[in-house]
N, CA, C and O atoms as a printed pandas DataFrame, in Angstrom:
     atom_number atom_name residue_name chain_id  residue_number  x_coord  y_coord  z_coord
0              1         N          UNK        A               1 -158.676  210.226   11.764
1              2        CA          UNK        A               1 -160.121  210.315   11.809
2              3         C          UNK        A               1 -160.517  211.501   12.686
3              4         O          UNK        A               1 -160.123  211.519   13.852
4              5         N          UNK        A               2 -161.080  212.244   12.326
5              6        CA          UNK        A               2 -161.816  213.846   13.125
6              7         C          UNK        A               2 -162.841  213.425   13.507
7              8         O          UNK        A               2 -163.504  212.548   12.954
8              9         N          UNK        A               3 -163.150  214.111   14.698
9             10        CA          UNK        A               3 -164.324  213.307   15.447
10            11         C          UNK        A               3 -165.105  214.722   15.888
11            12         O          UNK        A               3 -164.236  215.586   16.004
12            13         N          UNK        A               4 -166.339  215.232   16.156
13            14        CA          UNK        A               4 -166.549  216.212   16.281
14            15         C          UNK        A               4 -166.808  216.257   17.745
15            16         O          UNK        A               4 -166.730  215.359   18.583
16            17         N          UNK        A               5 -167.273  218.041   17.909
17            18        CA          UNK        A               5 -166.885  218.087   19.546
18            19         C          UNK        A               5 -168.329  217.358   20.120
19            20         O          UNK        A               5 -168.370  217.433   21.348
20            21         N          UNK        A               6 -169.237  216.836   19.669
21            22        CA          UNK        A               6 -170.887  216.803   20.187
22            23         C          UNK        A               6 -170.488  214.961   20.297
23            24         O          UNK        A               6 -170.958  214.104   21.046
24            25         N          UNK        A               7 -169.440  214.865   19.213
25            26        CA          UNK        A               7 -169.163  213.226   19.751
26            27         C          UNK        A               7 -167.910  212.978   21.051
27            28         O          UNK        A               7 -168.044  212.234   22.022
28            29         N          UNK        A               8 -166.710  213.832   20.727
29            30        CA          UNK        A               8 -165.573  213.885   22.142
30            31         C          UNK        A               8 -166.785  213.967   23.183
31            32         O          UNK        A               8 -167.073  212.971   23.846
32            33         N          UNK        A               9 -167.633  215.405   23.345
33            34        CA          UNK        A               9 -168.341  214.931   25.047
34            35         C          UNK        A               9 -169.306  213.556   24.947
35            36         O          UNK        A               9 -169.707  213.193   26.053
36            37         N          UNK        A              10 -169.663  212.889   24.036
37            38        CA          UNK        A              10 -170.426  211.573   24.403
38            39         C          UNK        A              10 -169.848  210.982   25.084
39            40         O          UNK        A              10 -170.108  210.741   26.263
40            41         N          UNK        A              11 -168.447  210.443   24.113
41            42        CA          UNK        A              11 -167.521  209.731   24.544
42            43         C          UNK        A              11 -167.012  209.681   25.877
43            44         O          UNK        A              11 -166.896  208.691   26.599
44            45         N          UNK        A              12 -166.686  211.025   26.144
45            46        CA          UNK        A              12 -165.843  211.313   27.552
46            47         C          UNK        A              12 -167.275  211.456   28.988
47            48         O          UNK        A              12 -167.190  211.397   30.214
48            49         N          UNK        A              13 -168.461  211.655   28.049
49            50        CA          UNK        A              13 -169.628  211.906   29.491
50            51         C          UNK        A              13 -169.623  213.272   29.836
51            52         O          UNK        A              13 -170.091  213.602   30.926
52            53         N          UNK        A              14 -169.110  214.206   28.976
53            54        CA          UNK        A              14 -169.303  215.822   29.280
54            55         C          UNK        A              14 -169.555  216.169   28.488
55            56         O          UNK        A              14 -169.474  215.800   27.316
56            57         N          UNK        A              15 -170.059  217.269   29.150
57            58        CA          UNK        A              15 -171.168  218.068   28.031
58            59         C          UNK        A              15 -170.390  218.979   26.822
59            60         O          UNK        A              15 -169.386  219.654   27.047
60            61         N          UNK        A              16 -171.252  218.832   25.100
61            62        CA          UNK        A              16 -170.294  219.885   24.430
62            63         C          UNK        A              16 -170.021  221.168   25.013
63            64         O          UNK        A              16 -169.290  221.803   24.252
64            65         N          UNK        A              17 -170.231  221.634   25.768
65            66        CA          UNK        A              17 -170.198  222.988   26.182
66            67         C          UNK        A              17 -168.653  222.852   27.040
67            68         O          UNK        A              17 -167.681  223.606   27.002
68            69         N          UNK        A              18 -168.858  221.656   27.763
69            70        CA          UNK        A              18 -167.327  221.281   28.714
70            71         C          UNK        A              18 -165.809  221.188   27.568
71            72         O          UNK        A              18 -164.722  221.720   27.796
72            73         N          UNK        A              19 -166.185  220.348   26.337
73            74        CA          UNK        A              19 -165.385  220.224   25.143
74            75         C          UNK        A              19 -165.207  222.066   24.680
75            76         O          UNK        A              19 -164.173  222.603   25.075
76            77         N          UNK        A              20 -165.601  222.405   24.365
77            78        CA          UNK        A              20 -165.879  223.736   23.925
78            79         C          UNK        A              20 -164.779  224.886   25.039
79            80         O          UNK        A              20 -163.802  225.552   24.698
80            81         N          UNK        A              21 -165.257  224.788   26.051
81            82        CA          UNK        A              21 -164.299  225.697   27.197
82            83         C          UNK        A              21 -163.231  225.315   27.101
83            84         O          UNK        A              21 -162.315  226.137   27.080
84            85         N          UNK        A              22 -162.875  223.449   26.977
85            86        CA          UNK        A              22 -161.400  223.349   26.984
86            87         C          UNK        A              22 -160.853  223.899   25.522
87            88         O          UNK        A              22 -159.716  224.353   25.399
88            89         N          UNK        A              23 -161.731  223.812   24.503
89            90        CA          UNK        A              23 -160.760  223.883   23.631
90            91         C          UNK        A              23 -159.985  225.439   22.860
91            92         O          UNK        A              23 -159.103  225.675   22.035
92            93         N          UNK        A              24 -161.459  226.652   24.183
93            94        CA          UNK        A              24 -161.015  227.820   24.436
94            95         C          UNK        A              24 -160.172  228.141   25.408
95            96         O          UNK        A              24 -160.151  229.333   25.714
96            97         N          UNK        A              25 -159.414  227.357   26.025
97            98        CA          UNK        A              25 -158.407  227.193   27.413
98            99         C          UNK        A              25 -159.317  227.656   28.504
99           100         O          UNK        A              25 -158.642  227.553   29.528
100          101         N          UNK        A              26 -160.386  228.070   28.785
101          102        CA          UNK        A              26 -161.228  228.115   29.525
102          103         C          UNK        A              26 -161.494  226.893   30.828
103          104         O          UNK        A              26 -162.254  227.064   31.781
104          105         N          UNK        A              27 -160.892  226.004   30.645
105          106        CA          UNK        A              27 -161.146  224.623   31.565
106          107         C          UNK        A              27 -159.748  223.454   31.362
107          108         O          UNK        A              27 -159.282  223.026   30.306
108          109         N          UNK        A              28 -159.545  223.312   32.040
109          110        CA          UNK        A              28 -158.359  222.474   32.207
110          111         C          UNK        A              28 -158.901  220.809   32.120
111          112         O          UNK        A              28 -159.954  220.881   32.753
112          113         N          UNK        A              29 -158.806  219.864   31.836
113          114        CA          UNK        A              29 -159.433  218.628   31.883
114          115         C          UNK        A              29 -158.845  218.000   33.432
115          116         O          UNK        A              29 -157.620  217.966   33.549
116          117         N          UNK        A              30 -159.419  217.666   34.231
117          118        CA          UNK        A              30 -159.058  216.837   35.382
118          119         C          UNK        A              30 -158.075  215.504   34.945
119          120         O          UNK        A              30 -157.869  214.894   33.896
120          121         N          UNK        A              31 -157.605  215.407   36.305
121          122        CA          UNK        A              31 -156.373  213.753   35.787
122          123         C          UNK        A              31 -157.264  212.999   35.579
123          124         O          UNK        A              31 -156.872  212.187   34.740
124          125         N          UNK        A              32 -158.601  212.736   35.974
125          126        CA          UNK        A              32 -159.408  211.728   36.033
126          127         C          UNK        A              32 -159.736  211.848   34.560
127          128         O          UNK        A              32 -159.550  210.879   33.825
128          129         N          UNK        A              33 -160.054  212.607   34.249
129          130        CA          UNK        A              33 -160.636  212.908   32.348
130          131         C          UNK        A              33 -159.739  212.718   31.703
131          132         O          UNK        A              33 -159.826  211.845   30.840
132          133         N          UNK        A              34 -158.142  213.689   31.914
133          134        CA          UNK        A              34 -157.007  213.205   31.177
134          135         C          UNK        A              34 -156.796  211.664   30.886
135          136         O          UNK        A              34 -156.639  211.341   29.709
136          137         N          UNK        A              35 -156.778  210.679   31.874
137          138        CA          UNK        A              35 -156.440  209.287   31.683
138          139         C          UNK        A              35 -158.018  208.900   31.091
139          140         O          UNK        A              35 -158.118  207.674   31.048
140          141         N          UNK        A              36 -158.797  209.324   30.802
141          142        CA          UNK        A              36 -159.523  208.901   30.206
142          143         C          UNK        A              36 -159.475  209.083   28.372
143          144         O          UNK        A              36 -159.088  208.293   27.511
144          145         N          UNK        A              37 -159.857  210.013   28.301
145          146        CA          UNK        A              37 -158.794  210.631   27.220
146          147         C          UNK        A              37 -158.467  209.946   26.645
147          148         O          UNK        A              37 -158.950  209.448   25.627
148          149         N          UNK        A              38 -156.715  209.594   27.671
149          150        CA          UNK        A              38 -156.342  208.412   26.681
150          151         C          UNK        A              38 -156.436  206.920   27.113
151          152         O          UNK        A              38 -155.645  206.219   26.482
152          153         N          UNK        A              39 -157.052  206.374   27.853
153          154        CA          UNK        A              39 -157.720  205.467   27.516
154          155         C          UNK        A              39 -158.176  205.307   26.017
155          156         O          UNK        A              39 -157.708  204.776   25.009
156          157         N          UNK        A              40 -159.164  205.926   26.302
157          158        CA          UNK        A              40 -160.003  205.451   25.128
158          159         C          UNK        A              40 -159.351  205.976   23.317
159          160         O          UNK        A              40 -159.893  205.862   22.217
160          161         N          UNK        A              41 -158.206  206.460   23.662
161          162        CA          UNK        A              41 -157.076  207.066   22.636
162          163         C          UNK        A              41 -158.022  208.127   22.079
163          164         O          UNK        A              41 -158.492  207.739   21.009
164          165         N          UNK        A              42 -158.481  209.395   22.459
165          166        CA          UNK        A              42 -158.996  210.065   22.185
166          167         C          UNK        A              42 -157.916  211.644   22.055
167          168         O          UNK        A              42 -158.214  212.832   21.931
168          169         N          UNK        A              43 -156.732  210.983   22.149
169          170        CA          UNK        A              43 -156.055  212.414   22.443
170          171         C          UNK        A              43 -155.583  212.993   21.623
171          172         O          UNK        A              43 -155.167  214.071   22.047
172          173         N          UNK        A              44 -155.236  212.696   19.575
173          174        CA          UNK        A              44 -155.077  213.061   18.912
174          175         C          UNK        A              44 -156.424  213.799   18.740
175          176         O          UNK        A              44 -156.050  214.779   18.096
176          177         N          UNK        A              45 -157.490  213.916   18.876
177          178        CA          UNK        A              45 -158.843  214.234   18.392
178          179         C          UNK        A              45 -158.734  215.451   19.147
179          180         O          UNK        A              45 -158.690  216.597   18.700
180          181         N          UNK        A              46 -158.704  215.165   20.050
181          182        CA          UNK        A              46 -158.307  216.331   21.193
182          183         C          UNK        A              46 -157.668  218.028   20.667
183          184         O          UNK        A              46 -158.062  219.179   20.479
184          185         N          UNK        A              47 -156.219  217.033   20.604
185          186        CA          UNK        A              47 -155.387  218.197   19.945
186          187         C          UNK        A              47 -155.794  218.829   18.559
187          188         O          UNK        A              47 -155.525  220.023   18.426
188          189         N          UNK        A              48 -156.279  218.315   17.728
189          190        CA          UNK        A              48 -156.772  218.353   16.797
190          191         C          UNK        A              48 -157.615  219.790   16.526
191          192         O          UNK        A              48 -157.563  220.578   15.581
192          193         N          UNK        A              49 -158.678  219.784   18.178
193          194        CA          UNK        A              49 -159.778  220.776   18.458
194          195         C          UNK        A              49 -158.787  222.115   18.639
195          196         O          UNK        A              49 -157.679  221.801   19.075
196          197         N          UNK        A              50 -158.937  223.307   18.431
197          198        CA          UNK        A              50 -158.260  224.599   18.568
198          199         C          UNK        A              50 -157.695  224.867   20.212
199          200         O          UNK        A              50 -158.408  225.307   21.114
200          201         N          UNK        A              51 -156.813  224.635   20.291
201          202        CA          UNK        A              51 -155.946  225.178   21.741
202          203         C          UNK        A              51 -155.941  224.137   22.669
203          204         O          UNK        A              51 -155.148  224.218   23.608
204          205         N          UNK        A              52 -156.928  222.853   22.546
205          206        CA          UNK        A              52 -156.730  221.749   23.584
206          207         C          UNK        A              52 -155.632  220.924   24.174
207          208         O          UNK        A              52 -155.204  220.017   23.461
208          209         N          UNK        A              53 -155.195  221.059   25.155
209          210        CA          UNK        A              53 -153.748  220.801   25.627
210          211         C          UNK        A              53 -154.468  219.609   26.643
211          212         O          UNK        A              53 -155.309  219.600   27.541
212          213         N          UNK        A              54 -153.612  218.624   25.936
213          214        CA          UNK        A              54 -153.958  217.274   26.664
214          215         C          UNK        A              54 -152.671  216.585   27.086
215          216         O          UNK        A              54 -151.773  216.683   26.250
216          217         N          UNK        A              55 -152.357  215.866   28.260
217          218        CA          UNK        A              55 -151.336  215.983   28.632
218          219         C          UNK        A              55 -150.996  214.146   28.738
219          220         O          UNK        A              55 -152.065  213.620   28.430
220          221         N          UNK        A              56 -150.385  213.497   28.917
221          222        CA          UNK        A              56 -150.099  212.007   28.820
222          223         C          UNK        A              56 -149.583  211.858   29.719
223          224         O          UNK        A              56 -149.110  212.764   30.405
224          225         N          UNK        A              57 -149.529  210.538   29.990
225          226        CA          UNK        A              57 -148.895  209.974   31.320
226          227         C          UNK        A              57 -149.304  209.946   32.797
227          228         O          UNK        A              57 -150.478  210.225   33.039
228          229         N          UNK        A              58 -148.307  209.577   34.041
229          230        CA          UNK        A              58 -149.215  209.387   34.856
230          231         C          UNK        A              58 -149.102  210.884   35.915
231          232         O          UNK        A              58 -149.865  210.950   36.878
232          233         N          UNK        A              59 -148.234  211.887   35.678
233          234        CA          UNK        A              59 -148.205  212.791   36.659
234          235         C          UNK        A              59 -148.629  214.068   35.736
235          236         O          UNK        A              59 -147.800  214.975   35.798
236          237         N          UNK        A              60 -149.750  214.326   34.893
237          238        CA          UNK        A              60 -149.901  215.367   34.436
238          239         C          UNK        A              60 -149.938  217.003   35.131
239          240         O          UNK        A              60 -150.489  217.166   36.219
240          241         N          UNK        A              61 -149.371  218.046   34.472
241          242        CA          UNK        A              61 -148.750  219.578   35.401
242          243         C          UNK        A              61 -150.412  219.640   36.472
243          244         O          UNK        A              61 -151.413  219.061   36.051
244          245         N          UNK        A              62 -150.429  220.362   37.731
245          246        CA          UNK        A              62 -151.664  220.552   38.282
246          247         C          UNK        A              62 -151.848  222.695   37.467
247          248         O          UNK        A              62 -151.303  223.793   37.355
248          249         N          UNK        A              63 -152.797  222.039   37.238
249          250        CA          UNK        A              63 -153.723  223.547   36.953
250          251         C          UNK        A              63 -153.385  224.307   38.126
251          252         O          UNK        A              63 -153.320  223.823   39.255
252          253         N          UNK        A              64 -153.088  225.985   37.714
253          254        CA          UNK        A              64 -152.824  226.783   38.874
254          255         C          UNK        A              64 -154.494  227.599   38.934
255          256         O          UNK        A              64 -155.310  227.441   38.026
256          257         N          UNK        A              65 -154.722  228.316   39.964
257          258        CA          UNK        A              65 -155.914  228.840   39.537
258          259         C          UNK        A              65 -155.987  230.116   38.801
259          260         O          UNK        A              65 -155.181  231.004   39.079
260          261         N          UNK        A              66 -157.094  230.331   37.668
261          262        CA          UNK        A              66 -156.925  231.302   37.072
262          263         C          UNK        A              66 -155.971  231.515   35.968
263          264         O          UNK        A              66 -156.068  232.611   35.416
264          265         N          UNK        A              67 -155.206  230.829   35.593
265          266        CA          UNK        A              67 -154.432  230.422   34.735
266          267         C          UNK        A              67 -155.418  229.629   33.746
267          268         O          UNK        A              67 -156.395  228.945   34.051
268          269         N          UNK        A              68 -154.744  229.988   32.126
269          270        CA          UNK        A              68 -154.673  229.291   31.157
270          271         C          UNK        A              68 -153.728  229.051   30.585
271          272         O          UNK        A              68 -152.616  229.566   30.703
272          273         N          UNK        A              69 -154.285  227.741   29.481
273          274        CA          UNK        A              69 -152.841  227.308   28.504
274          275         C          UNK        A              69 -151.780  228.210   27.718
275          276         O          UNK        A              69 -150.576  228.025   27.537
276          277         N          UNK        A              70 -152.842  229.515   27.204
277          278        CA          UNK        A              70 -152.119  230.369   26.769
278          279         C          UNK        A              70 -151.583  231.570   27.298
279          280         O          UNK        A              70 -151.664  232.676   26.764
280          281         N          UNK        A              71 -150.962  231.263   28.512
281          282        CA          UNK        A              71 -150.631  232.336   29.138
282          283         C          UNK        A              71 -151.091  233.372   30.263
283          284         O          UNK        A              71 -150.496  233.834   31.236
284          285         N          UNK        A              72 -152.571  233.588   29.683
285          286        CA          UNK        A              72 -153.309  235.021   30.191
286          287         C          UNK        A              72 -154.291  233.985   31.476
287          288         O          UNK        A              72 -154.649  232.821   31.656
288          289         N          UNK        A              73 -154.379  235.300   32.110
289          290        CA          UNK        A              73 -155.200  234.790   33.306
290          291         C          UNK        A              73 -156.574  235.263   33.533
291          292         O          UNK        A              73 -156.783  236.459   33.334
292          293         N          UNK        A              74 -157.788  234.321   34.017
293          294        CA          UNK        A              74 -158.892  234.994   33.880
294          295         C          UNK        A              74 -159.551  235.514   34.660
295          296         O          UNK        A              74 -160.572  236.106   34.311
């Protein structure tokens, strides 16, 4: 089931614009959002969105600063 990005931020309580940055690697999702995520099993939907790297479990990598998923730094 595809869920669009204006419904992921309902769901999660952030704004499409927050959905949108992550799914330009622009924003990293917090552990607090990650376990939410999947809570609510939202994480295939996730990946689904272009470049969104969602991570499982309970010790997800910590974001370095300035770093993105794909490599380049901003």
């Amino acid at each position: 089931m595809e869920v669009s990005k204006a419904e992921l931020a309902r769901k999660l309580k952030v704004s499409p614009a927050y959905i949108t940055m992550m799914s330009q690697g622009k924003r990293i999702p917090s552990k607090k959002l990650q376990r939410k995520i999947n809570r609510l099993g939202l994480t295939n939907s996730l990946k689904n969105l272009n470049g969104v790297q969602v991570v499982g479990g309970s010790n997800p990598p910590t974001p370095t600063t300035g770093s993105r998923f794909d490599g380049q730094t901003t």
